[in-house]
N, C-alpha and C positions, 0 to 999 in steps of 0.2 A: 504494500500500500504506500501511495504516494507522501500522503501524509505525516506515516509511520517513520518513513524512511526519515524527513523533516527535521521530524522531531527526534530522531535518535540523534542526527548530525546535530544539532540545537543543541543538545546538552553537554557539547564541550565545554569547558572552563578554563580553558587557555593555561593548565597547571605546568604542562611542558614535560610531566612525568613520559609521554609518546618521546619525546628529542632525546631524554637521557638514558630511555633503554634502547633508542637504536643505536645499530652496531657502526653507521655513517652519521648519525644526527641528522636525520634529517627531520624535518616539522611536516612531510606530509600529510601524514593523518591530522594535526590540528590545520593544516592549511586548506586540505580536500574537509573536514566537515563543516569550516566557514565556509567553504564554496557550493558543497554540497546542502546546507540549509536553506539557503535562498535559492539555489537552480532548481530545489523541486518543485516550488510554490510559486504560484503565477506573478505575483509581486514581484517577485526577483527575477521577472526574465526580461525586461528592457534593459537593464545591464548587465545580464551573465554573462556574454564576451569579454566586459570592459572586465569585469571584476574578476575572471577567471586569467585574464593575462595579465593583469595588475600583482596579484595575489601570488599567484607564481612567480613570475619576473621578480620580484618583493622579498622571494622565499630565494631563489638564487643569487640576488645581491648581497642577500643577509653575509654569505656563507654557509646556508645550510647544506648539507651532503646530500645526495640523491638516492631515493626512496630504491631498494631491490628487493622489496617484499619479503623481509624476511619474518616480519609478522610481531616482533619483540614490541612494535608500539601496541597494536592492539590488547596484547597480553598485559603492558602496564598500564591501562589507561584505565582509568577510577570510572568513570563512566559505559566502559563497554563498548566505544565506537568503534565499527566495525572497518576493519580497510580497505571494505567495498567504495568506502567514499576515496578512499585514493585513485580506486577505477573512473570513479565519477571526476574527479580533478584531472584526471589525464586526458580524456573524453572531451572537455569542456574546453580546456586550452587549446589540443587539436585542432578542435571547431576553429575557434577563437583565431586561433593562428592560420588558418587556411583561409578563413573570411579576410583578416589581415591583408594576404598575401592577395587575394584577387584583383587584376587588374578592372578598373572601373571605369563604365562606357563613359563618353566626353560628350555631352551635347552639341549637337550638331556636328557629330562626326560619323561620316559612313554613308 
């Protein structure tokens, strides 16, 4: 359920216990369930591009390491969020960054 999914992603708390048990550091799972709460819900979809390459880009200037799913943030995380929202942060910048990249028609051209 749509909703469900929402509100699991919602209930992070930005504790950071996810960064200190991965084995790279990286903040995926707190950065895919920020991105992951608002892209499920219709409210958040006039800027889920913006905010999914903002939020990223944001997360590799930090210096954070890159997510290889080993699964250790899930396992510490007080709230139980699942690393399906890291599926959903990768998905969404994809998008995001392909939309990016397309070139765009020029009026009165063609």
């Amino acid at each position: 359920d749509v909703l469900e999914e929402a509100m699991d992603a919602a209930a992070c708390i930005g504790c950071g216990a996810c960064v200190a048990a991965c084995p790279n550091a990286s903040a995926s799972l707190f950065t895919g369930a920020k991105i992951s709460h608002l892209g499920h819900l219709p409210q958040g979809q006039p800027e889920r591009d913006k905010r999914a390459l903002a939020m990223v880009e944001t997360m590799d200037l930090e210096g954070f390491g890159h997510c290889t799913l080993a699964g250790e943030c899930q396992e510490a995380c007080p709230k139980e969020i699942s690393i399906d929202v890291i599926k959903r942060m990768n998905r969404d910048y994809l998008v995001a960054s392909a939309k990016r990249q397309e070139p765009r028609a020029v009026a009165g051209s063609g």
